[in-house]
C-alpha positions as CSV (number, residue, x, y, z in Angstrom):
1,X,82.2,227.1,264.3
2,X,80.3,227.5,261.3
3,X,76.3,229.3,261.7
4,X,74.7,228.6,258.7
5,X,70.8,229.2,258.5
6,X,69.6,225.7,258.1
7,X,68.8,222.5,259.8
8,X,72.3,220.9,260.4
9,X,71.9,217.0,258.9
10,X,72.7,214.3,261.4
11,X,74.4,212.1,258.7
12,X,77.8,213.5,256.6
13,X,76.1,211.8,253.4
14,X,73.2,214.7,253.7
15,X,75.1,217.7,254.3
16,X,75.8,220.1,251.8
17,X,79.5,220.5,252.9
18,X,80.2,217.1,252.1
19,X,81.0,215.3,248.6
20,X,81.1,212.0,247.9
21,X,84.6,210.7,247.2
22,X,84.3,207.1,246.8
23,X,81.5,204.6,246.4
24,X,82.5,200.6,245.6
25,X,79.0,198.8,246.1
26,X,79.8,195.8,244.5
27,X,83.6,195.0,243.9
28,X,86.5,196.7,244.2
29,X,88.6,198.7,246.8
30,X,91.5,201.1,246.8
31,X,93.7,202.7,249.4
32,X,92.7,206.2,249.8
33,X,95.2,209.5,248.7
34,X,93.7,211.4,251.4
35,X,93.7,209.6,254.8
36,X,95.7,206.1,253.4
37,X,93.0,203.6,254.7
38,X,91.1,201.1,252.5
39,X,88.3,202.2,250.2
40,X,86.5,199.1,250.6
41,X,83.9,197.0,248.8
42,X,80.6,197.2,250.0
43,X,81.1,201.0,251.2
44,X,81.5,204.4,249.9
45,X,83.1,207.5,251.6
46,X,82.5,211.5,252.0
47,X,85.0,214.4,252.5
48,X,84.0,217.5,254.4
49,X,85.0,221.0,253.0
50,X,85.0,222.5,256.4
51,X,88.0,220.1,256.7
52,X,89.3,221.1,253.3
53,X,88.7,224.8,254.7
54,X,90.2,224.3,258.3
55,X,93.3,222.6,256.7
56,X,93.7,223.7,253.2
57,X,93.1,220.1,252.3
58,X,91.1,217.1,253.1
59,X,92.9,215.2,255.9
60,X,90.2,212.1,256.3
61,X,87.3,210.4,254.5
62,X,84.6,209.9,256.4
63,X,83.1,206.2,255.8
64,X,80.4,203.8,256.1
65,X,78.6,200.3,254.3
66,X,76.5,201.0,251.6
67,X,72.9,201.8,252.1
68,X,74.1,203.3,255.5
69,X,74.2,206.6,256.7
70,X,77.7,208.1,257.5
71,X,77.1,209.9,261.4
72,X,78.3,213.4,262.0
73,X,81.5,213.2,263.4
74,X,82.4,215.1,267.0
75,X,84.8,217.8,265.1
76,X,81.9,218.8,263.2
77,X,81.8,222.9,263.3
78,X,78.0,223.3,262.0
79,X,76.0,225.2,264.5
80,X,72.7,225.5,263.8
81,X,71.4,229.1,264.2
82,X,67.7,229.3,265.2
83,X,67.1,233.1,264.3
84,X,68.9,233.9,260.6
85,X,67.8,237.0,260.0
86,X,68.7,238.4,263.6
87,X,72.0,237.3,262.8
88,X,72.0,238.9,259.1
89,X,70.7,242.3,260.3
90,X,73.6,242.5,263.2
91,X,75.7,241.9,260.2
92,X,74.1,244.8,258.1
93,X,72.8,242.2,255.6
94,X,69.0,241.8,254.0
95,X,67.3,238.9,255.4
96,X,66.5,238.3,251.8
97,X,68.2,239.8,248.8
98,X,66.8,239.5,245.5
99,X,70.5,239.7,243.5
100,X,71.0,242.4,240.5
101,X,70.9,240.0,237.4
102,X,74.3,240.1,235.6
103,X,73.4,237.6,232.2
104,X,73.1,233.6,231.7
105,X,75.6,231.4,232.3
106,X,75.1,228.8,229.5
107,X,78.0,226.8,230.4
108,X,76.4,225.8,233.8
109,X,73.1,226.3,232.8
110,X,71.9,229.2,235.4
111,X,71.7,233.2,235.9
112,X,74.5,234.6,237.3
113,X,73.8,237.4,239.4
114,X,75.5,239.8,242.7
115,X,74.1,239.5,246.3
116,X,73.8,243.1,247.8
117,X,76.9,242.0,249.9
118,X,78.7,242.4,246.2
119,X,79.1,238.3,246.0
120,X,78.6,236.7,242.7
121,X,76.2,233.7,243.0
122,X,73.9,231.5,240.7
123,X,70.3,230.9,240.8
124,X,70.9,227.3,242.2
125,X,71.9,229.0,245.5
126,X,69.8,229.5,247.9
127,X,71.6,231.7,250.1
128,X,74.7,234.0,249.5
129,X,78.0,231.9,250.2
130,X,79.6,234.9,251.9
131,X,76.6,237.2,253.4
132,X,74.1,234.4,254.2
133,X,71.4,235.9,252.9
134,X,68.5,234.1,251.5
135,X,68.3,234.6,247.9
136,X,65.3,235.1,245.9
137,X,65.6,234.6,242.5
138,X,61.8,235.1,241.4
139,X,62.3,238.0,239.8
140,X,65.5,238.3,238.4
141,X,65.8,238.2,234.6
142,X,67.1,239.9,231.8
């Protein structure tokens, strides 16, 4: 089980732990190196990275038609957590942590910087990958 502190998406296709893998809209189709079904036309498919992360690879693509949502399947691990900062302070962690600047990164285009958990993140996170804390980048600048 995964607490993350957001509102868990209903559909695959909306979740930040997915990435699209596949998308034929018009023509075209292909069997899939991951799970060996048909990529189909007319459909597109997603890959979870809590399955990459529960199996050290991606085992299945999660598909629908085009213009369709892709449902959250039943092994889904996202538990949504209705108090984050009570769960950051039992942890020892800042509800919000404004990170220590540490330069641009030109080749991505961001600010690097460390969460107070010691994490490197970039100012297009919103929260700390490892800590959970919400980052605030306001202020943070050479």
């Amino acid at each position: 089980m995964y607490s993350v502190p957001m509102e868990i998406p209903q559909f695959c296709n909306k979740c930040p732990f997915g990435a699209c893998n596949y998308s034929f809209p018009v023509l075209g189709s292909s069997i899939s190196m991951i799970d060996r079904k048909k990529n189909g036309t007319g459909t597109y498919g997603y890959v979870c990275n809590l399955d990459f992360y529960k199996n050290n690879e991606y085992t299945q693509v999660l598909r629908a038609d085009t213009g369709k949502d892709i449902k959250k399947p039943a092994w889904c691990g996202l538990k949504e957590i209705t108090n984050p900062e009570a769960v950051l302070k039992n942890r020892g962690m800042p509800s919000v942590c404004e990170p220590e600047y540490l330069g641009e990164n030109v080749a991505v285009g961001c600010r690097d910087g460390r969460c107070t958990c010691g994490n490197i993140v970039r100012s297009y996170q919103n929260f700390c990958d490892s800590c959970g804390s919400k980052l605030d980048w306001g202020n943070v600048h050479a």
